[in-house]
N, C-alpha and C positions, 0 to 999 in steps of 0.2 A: 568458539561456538559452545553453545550452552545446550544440554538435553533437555527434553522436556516430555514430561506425561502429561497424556490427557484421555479422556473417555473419549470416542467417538464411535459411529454406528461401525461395527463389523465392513458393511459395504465403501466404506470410505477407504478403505486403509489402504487397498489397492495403488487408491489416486493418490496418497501424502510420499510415497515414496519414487525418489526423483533418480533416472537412468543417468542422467548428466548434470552437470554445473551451471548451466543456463536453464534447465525444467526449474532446478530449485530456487534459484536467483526470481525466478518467475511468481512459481509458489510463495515466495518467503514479503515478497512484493505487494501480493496480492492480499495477504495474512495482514501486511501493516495499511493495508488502503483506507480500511474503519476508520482508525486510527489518525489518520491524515485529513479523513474530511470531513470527522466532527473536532478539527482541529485539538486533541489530543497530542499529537506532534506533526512538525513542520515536515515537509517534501524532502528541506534541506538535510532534517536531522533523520528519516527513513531512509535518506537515500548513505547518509554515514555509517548507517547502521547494517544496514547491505554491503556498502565499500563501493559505491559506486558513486556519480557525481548526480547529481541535484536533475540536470538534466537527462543524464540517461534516463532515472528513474521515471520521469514526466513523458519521456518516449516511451518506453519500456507501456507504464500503465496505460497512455494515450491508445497504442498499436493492440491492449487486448481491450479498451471501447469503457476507459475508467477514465472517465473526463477531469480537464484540471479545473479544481474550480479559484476562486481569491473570494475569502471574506471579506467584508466591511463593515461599516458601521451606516446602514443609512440612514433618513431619513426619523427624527424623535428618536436616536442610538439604539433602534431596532438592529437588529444582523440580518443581511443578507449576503447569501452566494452569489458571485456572477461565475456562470459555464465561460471557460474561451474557446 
């Protein structure tokens, strides 16, 4: 695990520190979600980066209402998301 600084408001600071292994599995999930769904990185490689499997993760985001989405290419190679 890596440290990390950052500025954040005074009132947050509360909420970034996790009582157990699954708050922060949670948290640390939720930190990489941006990430995954401006396609930044894959599900597969967030959910490597946790230690967890591909699926969990997709459970895991599903169960706190962080939808999965798939890109594609449609229509004149415009992008679109489809929700499942």
């Amino acid at each position: 695990m890596a440290t990390v600084t950052m500025n954040i408001p005074e009132e947050i600071m509360d909420f970034m520190v996790c009582e157990n292994k699954s708050d922060e599995l949670r948290r640390n999930a939720l930190l990489l979600y941006p990430f995954i769904k401006n396609e930044t990185i894959s599900h597969g490689r967030a959910a490597d980066i946790l230690g967890i499997s591909k699926w969990e993760l997709i459970e895991l985001l599903r169960k706190r209402g962080n939808p999965l989405y798939r890109s594609e290419l449609g229509r004149g190679g415009t992008r679109c998301c489809q929700r499942f």
